[in-house]
VOKEKOL-463125 format. One record per atom (N, C-alpha, C): residue in three letters; x, y, z. Coordinates in steps of 0.001 Angstrom, whole numbers, plus 500000, padded with zeros to 6 digits. Example, Ala and Ser with C-alpha at 12.3 -4.5 7.8 and 13.67 -1.06 7.14 Angstrom:
BEGIN
ala513190494310507800
ala512300495500507800
ala513200496700507800
ser512850497750507080
ser513670498940507140
ser512900500030507870
//
This chain:
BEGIN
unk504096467780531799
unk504883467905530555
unk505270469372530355
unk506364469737529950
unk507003470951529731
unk507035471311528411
unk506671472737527577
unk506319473068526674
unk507175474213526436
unk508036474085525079
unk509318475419524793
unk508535476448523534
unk509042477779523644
unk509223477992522442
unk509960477815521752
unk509967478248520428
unk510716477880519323
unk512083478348519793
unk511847479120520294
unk513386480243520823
unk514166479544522364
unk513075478718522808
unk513683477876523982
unk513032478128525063
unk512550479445525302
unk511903479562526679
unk510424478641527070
unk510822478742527995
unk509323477325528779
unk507959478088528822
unk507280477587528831
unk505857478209528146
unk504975478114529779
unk504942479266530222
unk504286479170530990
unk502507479800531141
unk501803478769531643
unk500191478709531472
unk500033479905532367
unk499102480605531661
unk498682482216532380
unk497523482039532955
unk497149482184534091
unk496441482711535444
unk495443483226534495
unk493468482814535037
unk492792483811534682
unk492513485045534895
unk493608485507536127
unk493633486971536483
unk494275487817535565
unk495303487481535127
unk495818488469533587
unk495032488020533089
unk494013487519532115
unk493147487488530825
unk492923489096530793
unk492063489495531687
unk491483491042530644
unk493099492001530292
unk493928491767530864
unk495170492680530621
unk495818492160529374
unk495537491069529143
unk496415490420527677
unk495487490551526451
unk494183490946526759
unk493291490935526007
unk492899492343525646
unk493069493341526335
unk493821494961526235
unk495504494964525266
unk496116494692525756
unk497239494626525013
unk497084493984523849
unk496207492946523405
unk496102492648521440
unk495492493627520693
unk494252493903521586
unk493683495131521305
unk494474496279520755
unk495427497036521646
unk496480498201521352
unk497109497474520637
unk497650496623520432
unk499316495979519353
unk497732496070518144
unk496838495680517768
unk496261495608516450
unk495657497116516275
unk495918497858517040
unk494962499258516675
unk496233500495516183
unk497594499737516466
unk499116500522516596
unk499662499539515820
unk499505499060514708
unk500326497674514541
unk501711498362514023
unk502330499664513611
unk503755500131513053
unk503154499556511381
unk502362499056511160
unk502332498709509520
unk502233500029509056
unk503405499786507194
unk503654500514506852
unk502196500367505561
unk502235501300505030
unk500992501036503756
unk501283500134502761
unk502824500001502176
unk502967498699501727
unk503003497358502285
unk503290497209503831
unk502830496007504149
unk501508495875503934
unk500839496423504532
unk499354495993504129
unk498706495949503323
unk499382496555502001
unk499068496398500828
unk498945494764500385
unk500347494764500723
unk501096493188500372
unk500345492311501244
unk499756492707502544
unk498810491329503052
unk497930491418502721
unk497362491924501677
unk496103492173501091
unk495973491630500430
unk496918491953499208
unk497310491130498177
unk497603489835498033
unk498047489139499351
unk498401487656499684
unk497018487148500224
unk495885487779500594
unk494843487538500768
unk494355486964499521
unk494071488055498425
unk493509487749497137
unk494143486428496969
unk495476486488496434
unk495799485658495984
unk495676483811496615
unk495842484101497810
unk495538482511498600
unk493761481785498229
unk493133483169497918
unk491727482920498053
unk490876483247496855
unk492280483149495449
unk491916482712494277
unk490503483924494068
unk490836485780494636
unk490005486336494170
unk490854486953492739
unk492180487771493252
unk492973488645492360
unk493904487862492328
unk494967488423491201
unk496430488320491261
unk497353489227491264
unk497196489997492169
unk498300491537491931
unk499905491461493239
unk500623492111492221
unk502222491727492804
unk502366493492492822
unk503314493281493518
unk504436494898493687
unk505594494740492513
unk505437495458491772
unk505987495513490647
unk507663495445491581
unk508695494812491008
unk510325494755491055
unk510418496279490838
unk511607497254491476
unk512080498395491081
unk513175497631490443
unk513427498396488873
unk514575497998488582
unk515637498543488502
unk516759497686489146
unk517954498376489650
unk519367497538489308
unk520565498759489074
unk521541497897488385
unk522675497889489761
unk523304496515489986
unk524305496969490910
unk525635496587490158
unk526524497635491212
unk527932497977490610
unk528806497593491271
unk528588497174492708
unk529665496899493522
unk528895496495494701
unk529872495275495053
unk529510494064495899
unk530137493994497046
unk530167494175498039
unk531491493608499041
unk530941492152499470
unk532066491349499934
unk531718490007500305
unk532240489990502020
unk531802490638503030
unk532454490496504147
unk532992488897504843
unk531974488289504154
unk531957487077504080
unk531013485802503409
unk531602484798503408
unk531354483488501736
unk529528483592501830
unk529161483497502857
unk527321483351503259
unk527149484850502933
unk527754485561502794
unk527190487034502768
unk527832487816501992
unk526721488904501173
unk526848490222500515
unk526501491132500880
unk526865492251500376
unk526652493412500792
unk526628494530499971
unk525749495657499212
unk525422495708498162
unk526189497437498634
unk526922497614497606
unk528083498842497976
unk527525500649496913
unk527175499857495802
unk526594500881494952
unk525950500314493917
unk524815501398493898
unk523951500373493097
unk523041501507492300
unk522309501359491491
unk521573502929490587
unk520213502284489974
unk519268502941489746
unk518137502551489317
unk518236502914487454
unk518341501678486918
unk517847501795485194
unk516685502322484426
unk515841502353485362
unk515137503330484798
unk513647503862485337
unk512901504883485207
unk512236505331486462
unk510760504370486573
unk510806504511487502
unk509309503146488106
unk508200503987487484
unk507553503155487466
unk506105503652487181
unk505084503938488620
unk504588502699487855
unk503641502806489969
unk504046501323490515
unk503337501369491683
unk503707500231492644
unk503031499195492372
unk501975499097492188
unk501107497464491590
unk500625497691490592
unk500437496114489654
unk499494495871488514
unk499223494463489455
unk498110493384487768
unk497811492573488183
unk496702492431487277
unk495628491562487899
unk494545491202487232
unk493589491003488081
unk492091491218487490
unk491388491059488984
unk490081490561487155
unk489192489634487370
unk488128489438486712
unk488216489485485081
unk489531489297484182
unk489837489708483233
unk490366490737482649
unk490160491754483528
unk490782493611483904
unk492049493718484353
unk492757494695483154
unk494269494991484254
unk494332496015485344
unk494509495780486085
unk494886496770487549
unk495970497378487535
unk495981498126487899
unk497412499038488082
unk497283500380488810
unk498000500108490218
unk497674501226490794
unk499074501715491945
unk498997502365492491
unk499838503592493160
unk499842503600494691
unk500496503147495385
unk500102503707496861
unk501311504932497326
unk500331505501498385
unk501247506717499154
unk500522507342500487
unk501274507540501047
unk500623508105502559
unk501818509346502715
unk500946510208503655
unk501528511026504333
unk501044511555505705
unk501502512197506288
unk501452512475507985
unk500890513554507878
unk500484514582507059
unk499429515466506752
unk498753515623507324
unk497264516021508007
unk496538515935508569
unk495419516399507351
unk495291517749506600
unk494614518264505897
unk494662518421504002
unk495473517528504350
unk495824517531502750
unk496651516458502224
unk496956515979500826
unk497669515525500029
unk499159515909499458
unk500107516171499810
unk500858516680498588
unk501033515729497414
unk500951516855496173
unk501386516130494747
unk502745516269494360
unk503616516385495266
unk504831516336495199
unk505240514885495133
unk504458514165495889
unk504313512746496109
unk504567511927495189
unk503827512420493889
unk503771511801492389
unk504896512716491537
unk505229511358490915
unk506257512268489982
unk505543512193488252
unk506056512721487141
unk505773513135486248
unk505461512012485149
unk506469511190485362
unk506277509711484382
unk505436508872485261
unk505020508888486550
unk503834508020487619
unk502800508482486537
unk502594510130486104
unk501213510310486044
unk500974510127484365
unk502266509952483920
unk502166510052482183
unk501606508514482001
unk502148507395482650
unk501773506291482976
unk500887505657483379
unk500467506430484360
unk498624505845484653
unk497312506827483446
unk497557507341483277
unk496880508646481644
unk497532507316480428
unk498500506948480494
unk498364505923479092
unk497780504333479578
unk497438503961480842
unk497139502954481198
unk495111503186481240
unk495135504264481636
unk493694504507481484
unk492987504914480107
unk494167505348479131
unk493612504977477484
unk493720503779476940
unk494122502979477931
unk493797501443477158
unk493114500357477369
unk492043501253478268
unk491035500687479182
unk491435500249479935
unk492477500017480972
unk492905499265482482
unk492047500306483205
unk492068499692484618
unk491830500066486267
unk492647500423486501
unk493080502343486810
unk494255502673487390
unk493750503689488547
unk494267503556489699
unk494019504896491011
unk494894504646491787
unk494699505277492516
unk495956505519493865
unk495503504837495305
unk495910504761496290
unk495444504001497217
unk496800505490498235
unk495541506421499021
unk496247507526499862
unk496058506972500789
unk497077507398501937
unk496625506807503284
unk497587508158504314
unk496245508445505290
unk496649509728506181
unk496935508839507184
unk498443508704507255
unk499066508418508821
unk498506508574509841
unk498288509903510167
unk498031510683511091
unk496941510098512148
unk495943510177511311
unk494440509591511215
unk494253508119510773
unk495247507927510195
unk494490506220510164
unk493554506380509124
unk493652507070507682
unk492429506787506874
unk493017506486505783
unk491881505871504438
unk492940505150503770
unk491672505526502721
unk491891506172501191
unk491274506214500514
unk491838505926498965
unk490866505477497843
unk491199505252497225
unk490808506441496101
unk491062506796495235
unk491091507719494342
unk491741507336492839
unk490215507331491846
unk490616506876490548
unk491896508014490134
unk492966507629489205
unk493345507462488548
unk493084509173487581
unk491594509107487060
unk491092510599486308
unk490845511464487022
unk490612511147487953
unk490943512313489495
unk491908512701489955
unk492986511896489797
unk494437512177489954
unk494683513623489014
unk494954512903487841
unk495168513311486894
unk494312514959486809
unk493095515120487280
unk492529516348487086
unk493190517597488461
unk493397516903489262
unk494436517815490173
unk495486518036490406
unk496469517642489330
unk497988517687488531
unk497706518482487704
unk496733518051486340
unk496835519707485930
unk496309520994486161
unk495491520455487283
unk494915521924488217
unk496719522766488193
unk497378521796488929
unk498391522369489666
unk499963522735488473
unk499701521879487420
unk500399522481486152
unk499570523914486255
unk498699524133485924
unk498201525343485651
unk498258526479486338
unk498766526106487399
unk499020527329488097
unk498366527406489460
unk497249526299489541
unk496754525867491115
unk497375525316492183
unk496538524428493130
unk497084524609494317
unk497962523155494092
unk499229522969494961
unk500389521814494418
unk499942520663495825
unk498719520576496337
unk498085519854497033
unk496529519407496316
unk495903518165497514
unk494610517440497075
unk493997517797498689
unk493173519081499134
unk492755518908500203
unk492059517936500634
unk491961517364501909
unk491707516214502880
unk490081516288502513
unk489516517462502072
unk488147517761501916
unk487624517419500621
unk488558517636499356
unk488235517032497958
unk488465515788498006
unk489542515056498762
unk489846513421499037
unk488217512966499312
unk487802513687500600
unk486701512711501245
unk485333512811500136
unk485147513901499529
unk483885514257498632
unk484347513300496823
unk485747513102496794
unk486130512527495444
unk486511511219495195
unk486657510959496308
unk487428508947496661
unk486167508295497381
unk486882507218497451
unk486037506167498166
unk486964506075499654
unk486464505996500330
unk487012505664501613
unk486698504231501808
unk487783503514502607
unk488521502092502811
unk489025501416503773
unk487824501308504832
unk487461500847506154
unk488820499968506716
unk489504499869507705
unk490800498577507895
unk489869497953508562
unk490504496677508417
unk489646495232508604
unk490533494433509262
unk490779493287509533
unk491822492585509780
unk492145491850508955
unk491674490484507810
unk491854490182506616
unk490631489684505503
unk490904490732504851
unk492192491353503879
unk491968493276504924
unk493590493610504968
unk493721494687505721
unk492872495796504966
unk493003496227503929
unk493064496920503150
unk492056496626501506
unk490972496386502241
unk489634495853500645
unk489727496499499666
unk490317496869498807
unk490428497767497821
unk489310497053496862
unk489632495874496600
unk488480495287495662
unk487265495248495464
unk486477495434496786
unk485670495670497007
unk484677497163496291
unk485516498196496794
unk485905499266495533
unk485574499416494545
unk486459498248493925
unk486237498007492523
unk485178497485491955
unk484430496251492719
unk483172495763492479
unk482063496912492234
unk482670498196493300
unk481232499002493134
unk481623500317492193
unk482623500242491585
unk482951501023490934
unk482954500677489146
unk483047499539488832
unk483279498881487487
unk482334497492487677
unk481661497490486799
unk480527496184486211
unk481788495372484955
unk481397493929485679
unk482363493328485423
unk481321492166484342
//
């Protein structure tokens, strides 16, 4: 019997002599996967949610469009378009009765953070989300290195106005590791942030 893929090609049964070479190559494709920090955010998040722990979404950017082209009847094409008004952060949600609301960002850095990263209404926004008792932090992630930490929210906030004040306009890689939690990759859920949270807030 002959077996297609979806795409048509014939499926041919592999020799136990390639096994260790195909089994090297999943290896590298899962240790290199090109994921960006919001994908894996988002398969994280589709984790929770399938498995009825959290409910957290990527907030919509909201945006107005002005002009459409139709190259054709099945298709648009979005010509100019402007944002109504400035985002806050990237996720909320709910996790145990608690609102969540938090921030992701990476950079290729090796030794540091920039707070250029965050803009001014991100941080006015998580400072009024954390006076109303929510869960707010950031979720950093060093490209470079492959590390992924999480960092409340009042920590943020205390090295912004370091840097209003006249300090340094970075979060060295060295205050990250002594001030965050660090956030092991897994395969699923990519990215445990919740976990985190369990040991961070009594629920």
């Amino acid at each position: 019997m002959n077996f297609h893929y979806p795409n048509g090609r014939r499926y041919i049964q592999q020799t136990k002599q390639i096994i260790p070479s195909i089994k090297t190559e999943k290896k590298l494709s899962y240790s290199n996967r090109g994921m960006t920090l919001e994908d894996d955010i988002n398969e994280t998040n589709r984790y929770y949610l399938e498995n009825n722990i959290a409910v957290i979404h990527k907030k919509p950017t909201p945006v107005q469009i002005v002009n459409v082209d139709y190259p054709k009847r099945s298709a648009a094409v979005i010509k100019e378009a402007y944002f109504k008004q400035a985002s806050t952060t990237d996720y909320n949600g709910i996790y145990k009765g608690r609102y969540i609301d938090f921030e992701a960002k990476e950079t290729k850095f090796l030794t540091s953070f920039p707070l250029k990263n965050f803009h001014e209404h991100q941080i006015k926004h998580m400072s009024a989300v954390l006076g109303h008792g929510g869960i707010c932090f950031v979720i950093l992630r060093f490209s470079a290195i492959e590390k992924v930490y999480l960092l409340q929210a009042d920590q943020l906030l205390h090295y912004w106005d370091r840097m209003v004040n006249g300090g340094r306009k970075s979060i060295t890689l060295e205050e990250i590791e002594k001030g965050s939690h660090f956030i092991p990759l897994s395969y699923n859920p990519r990215i445990d942030y919740i976990k985190i949270i369990d040991y961070l807030y009594t629920f």
